[in-house]
N, C-alpha and C positions, 0 to 999 in steps of 0.2 A: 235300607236295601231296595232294589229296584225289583219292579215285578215283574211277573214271568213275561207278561206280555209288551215289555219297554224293546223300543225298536232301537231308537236313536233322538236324542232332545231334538230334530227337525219333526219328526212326526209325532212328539210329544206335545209340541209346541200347538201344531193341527188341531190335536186331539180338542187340546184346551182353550185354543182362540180363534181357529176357524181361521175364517179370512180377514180379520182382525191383523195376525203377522204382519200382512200386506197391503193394510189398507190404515194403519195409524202410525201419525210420526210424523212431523215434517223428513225425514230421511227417507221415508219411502213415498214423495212425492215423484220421485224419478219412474217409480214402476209404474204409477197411476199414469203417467202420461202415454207408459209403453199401451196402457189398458185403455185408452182413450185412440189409443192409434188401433189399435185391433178390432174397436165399434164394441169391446165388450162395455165399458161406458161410455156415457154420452159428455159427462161433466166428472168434475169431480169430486162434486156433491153426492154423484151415486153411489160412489164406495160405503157411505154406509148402509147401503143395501146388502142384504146377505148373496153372499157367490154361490154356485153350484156347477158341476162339473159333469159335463154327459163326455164318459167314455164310449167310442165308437168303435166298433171293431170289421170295419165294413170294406169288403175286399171283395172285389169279382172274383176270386181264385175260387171262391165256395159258393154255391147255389144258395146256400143257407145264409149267406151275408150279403151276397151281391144284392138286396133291396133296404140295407140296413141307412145307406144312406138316407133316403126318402122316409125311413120313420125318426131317424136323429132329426130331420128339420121340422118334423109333427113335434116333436118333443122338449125342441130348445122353443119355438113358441109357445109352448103351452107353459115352460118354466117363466118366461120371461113374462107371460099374461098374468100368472103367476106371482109377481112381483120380485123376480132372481135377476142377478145378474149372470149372467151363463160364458161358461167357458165350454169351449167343446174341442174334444182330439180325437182323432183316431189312432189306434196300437198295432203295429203290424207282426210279423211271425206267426199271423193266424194259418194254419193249414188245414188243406181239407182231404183228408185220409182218403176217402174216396180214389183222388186223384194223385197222391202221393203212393196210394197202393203197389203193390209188386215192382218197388225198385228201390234205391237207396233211400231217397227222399221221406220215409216213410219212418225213419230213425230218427228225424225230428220232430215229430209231431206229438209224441206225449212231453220232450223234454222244452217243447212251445209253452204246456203250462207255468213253470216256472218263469218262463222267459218274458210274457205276459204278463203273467201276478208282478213279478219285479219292474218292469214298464209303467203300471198302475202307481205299485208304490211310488218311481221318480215322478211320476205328474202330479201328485197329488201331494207328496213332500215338496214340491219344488214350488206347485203353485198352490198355496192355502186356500181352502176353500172350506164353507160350512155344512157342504154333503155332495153324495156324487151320485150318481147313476151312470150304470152298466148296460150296453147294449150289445146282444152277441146270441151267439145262436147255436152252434158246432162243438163235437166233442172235448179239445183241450181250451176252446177258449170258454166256458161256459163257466168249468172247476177252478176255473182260472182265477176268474171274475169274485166267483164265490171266495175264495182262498184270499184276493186281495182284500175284502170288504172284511174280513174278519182280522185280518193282520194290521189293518189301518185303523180299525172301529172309530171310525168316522159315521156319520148317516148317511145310509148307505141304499139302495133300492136296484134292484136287478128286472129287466124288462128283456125277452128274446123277441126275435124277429117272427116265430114260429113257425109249424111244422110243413112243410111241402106236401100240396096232396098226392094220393096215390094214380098213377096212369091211369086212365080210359078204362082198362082190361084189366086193374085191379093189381097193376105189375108194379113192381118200384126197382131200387138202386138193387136190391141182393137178388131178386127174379135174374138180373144181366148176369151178374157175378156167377149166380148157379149156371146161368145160361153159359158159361164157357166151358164151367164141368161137362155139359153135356155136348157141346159143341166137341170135345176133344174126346168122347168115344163113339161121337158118330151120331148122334140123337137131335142133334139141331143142326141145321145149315148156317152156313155163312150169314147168308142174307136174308135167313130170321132172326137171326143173330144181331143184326144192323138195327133191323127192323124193331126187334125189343130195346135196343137202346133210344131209340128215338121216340117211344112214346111210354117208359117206365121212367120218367123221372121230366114231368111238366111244365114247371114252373119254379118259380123261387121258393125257399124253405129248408129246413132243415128233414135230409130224407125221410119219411112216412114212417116205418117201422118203428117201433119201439126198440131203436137201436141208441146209441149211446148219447148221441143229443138230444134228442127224447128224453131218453131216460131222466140225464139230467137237467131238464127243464121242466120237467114234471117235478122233481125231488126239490126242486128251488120253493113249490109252492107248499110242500112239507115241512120243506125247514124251516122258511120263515118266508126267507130274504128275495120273493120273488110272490105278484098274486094271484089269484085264483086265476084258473085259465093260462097262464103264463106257460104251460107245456102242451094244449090242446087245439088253442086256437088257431085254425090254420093260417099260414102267412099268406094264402090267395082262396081264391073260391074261382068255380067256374062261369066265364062270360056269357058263356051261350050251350042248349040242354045241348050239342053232338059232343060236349067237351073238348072245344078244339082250342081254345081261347082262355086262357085263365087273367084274373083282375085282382088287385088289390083288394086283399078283407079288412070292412070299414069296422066289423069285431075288432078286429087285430089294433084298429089306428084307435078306438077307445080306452083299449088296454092300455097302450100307451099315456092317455090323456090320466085315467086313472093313474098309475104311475107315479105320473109328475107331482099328481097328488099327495101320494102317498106317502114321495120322499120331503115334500113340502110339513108331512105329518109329523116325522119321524126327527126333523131337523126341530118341530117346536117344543117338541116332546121331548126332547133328547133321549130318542132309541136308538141304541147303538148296535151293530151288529153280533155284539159278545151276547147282547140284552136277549137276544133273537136264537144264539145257536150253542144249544146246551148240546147235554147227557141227552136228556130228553129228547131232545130236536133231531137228533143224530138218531137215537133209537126209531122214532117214530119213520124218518125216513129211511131208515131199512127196513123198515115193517111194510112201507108202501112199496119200497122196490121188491120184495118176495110178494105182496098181493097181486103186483102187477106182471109179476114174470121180466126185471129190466135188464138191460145189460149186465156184464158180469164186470166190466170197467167202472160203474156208479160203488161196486167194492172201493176198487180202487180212490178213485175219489175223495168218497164221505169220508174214508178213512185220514184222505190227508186235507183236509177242511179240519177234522177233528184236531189231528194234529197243529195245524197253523191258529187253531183255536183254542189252544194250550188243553186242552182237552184228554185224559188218556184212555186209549177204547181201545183192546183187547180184539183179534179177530177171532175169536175163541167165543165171544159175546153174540156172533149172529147167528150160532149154532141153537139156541133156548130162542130166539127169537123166531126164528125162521120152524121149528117145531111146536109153535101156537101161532102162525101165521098160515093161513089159508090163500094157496093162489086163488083170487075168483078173477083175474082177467086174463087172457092171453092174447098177442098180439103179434104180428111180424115180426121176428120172423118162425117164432112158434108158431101163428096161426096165420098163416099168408097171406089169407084172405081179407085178415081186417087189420086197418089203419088206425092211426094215430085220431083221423078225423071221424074214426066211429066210433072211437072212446069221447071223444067230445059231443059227439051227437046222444048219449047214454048216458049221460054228467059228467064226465070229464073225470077228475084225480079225484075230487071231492065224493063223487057218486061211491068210486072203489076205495076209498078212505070210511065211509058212512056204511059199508057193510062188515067195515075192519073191524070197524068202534063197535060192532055190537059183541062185539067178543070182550068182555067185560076187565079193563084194566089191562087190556095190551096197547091203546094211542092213549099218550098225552095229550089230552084235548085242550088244555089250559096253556099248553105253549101258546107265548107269544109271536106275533106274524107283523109285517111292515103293514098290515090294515088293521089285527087285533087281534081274533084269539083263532084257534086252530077249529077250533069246534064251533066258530060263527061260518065257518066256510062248511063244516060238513051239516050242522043243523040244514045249511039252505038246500042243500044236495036232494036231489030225486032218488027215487029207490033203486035198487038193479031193475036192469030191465031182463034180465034172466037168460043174454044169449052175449053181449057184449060183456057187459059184466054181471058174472052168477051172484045170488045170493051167499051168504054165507054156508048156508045149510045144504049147499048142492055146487060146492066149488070143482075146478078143476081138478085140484089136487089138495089135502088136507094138508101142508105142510109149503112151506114158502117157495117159490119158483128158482131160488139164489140157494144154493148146498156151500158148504166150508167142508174141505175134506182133509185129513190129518194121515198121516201115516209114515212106514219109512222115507218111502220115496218123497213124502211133504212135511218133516215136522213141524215148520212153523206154518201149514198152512198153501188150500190152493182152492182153486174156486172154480164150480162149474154152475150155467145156470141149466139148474131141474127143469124148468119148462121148459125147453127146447127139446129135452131128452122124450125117447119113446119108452115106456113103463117097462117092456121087454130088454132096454139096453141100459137100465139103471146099476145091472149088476154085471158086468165082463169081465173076461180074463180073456190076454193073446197073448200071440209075442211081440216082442218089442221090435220096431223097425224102425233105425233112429237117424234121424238128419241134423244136420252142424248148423242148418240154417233156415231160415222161412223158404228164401229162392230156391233150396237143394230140393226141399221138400214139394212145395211146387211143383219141380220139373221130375221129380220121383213119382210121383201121383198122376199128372198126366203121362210119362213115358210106361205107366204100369207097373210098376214096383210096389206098391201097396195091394196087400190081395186083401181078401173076405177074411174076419177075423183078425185083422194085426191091429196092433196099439204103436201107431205114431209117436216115436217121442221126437219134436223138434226143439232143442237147445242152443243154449248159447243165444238167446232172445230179451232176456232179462234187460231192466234198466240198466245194469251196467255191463252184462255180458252183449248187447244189439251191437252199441247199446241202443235205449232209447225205447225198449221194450214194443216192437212194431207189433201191429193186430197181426192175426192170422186169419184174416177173412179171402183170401185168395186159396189157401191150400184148404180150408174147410167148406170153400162151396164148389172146390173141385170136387172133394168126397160128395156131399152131396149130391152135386153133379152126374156124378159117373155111376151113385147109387152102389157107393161101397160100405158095407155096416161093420166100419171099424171103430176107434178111439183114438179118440188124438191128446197130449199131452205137452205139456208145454212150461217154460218158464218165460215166456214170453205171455201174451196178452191176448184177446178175442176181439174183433168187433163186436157190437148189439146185435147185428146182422146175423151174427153167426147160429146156427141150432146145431143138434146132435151131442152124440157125446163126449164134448172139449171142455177139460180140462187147463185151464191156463194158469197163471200167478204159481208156478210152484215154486217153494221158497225155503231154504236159501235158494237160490237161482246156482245152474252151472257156474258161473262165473264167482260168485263166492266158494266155490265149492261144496254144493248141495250135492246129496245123494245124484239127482239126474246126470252129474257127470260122470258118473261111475258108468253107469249104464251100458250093457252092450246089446248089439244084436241080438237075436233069441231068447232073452232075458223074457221070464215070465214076467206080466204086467196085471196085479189084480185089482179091479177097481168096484169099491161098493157103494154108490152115494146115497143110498135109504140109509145103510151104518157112519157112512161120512167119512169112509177108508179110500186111500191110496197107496196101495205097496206093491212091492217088489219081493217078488218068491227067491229071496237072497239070505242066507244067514248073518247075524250081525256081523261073524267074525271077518268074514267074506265082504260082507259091504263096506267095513273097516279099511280091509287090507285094499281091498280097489282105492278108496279117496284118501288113503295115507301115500299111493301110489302117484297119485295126478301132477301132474306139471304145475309148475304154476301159471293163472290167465295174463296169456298176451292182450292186453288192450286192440282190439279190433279199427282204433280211431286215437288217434297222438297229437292230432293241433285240433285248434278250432275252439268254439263253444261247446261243440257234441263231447270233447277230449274233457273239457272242463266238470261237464254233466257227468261223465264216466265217473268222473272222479269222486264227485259231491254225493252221485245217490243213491239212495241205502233202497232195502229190500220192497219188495210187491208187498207184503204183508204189516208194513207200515205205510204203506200208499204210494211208495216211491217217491217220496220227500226228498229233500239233502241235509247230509245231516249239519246239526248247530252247530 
């Protein structure tokens, strides 16, 4: 019988000869010559040198990639000083949510991870190689990355470009975003408006906050498959003390050199990324995402990394987790004020990992890492320094920054993250004011349709209701914006950006027919996330007879890739996977 993890006997083949495939055999003299014209060898005596493969994902479309170039050609040097022979590509379909925001465009960017991961697999199936590194930096292509390294368990090493610093004034990417909330009731002008967009977001990196490429490039040095500093380091530092001028971080071009190392390690060793990302590996890094307060998308994620690592992880399991997990960091856009690069200035993931660990058998510290064990990275760590990241004993919040909430309105499952939330809006009830779409709601929020007190529900957002399950960080830094203390609900998705209290992943999603299509107007909405509840003041018999009543979903999208996606992905509360 074949195991659960057998792809196809090309990537079996991989698995077990490397670049051996394509480098033995009078018959495959023909390729050697194609590889001789490409300057990846010089003779044909190199071949039996071991290959290795740097994935690039480097595209101007994203701040966060647009310098990924310049550290792939750090990188292929250092493999090839290294004694590799290097092959290098870049993968496109990277999007940057950011700018895909508030329009169609914005329906492909989580359904880019798979589109991604499946890219990986054909280069890496097609050209044999005896390990690869991943270079990337931004929300979908990061999981992406991660997800292909597990599905190929080849050796494997993940290096990001890292984090962009924060403006001059302390402002980044969701300071703008809020800044339109407040533009559209009158509270900002035009042209401060202008003015904040041109100096909240600096230079190159992935944006400041502890929003979702953060998150998960932090979570990479948890799991294994990415090292120390890999979510912290910033990708610039400033030229000159007015901060007007940002330069390359020669931290950052180390990390890289280390790296090359790394995967040079892992390849003699043979560690594979199965080696790398258990039970364990997965727990520990939800443990870090609730110490840290991270996105509420690194949900989504780990879960389907888990899955693509034959793995099976319950979302029912981060409930016991997250109630002996103490947030001690907070960060944008929980705490406005401090960046990504004050977590690193404080110890970075290790520092708030080594106040985890003293809570006695909640991290596995004997997890393995692409440098060694989990607990060689938090031994070196410095203590809290008691304002970036607390102590254990005087945390933010005694309980993890990430809530899992269950109830009618969610029974398999929906996810808000608690650190964003204000202690006074942990428990609400409104009424329900409900939108068919992210733009309807948008334009209901700024035209004033959302008053003080309502629960937002926006559906029909789901991976297959979008599809493509788009953030909703445009209608929640309106609320913000406009300083309205409602609830927003969703079976659609959050940016990292996002705070307050949203609700997203609820599941089954409208489009399968989840309670949330039932839904009407007026409908009471009661939300408890200390008890981990989501309901609707509905009786069964009533919530019954509404979704025995529903239509069936019209497909939103009928050609294309996006049609295809519709088709393939199953629910938020398996990660939004597709299914086998």
């Amino acid at each position: 019988m074949r195991k659960r993890d057998y792809i196809n006997d090309g990537v079996e083949a991989v698995r077990r000869r490397g670049s051996r495939v394509v480098c033995e055999g009078s018959h495959m003299v023909p390729a050697a010559a194609l590889m001789r014209a490409t300057g990846t060898i010089r003779a044909l005596s190199d071949r039996r040198r071991p290959f290795v493969t740097i994935v690039n994902s480097h595209t101007t479309h994203i701040p966060g990639h647009a310098h990924l170039d310049r550290l792939g050609a750090v990188l292929r040097a250092e493999l090839r000083r290294l004694g590799f022979n290097v092959w290098y590509c870049n993968i496109g379909g990277a999007v940057c949510d950011g700018v895909a925001m508030g329009h169609f465009g914005m329906k492909y960017s989580l359904a880019s991870r798979e589109l991604i991961a499946d890219q990986i697999e054909t280069v890496i199936a097609a050209h044999p190689c005896d390990g690869w590194i991943g270079i990337g930096n931004c929300d979908k292509i990061v999981p992406a990355m991660y997800n292909a390294m597990v599905r190929l368990n080849v050796p494997a090493v993940y290096v990001s470009g890292g984090p962009m610093l924060a403006g001059r004034d302390g402002s980044d990417l969701i300071t703008v975003f809020e800044g339109v909330g407040k533009h559209a009731v009158g509270k900002l002008s035009e042209a401060k408006l202008q003015k904040l967009a041109c100096r909240a977001c600096p230079g190159a990196g992935s944006c400041s906050g502890m929003f979702t490429a953060n998150s998960m490039n932090c979570l990479g040095e948890v799991i294994g498959l990415a090292l120390p500093g890999n979510g912290t380091i910033t990708a610039e530092v400033w030229a000159d003390r007015r901060k007007t001028r940002t330069r390359p971080n020669p931290a950052r071009t180390r990390l890289l050199r280390d790296a090359a190392r790394a995967l040079k390690r892992c390849i003699e060793k043979n560690i594979r990324p199965r080696d790398i990302v258990t039970r364990a590996s997965i727990d520990n890094a939800f443990i870090c995402d609730m110490a840290m307060g991270g996105s509420t998308n690194t949900v989504l994620h780990t879960l389907a990394l888990a899955s693509e690592a034959g793995i099976p992880y319950d979302l029912k399991r981060l409930t016991p987790l997250s109630a002996r997990t103490p947030c001690v960091c907070k960060v944008s856009p929980s705490r406005p004020d401090v960046h990504i690069e004050d977590v690193h200035r404080a110890g970075g993931i290790a520092a708030i990992l080594k106040q985890v660990a003293r809570r006695r058998g909640l991290l596995d510290l004997r997890a393995p890492t692409v440098t060694g064990r989990l607990g060689d990275m938090v031994r070196a760590a410095p203590a809290a320094d008691g304002d970036i990241i607390r102590p254990i004993g005087k945390p933010f919040s005694a309980t993890g920054g990430l809530a899992v909430l269950f109830g009618n309105l969610a029974p398999h499952g929906s996810v808000v993250k608690a650190a964003g939330v204000a202690p006074d809006m942990l428990q609400f009830e409104g009424p329900a004011v409900i939108f068919e779409s992210q733009e309807d709601a948008l334009f209901g929020i700024l035209k004033g349709k959302v008053k003080q007190g309502d629960v937002v529900i926006i559906r029909y957002e789901g991976p297959r209701g979008g599809p493509g399950m788009q953030e909703m960080l445009s209608p929640t830094a309106a609320i913000v914006g406009a300083g309205l203390r409602v609830a927003l609900i969703t079976d659609g998705r959050f940016s990292g950006g996002t705070r307050g209290l949203c609700i997203g992943h609820v599941s089954p999603e409208a489009a399968a027919g989840g309670p949330i299509a039932a839904l009407r107007d007026g409908d009471r909405i009661r939300i408890d996330a200390t008890r981990g509840r989501l309901d609707v003041r509905l009786g069964r018999a009533e919530l019954a007879r509404r979704l025995n009543a529903l239509p069936p979903f019209t497909p939103k999208v009928e050609r294309g890739w996006l049609a295809r996606y519709a088709r393939m992905v199953t629910s938020a509360d398996t990660g939004a996977v597709f299914e086998r």
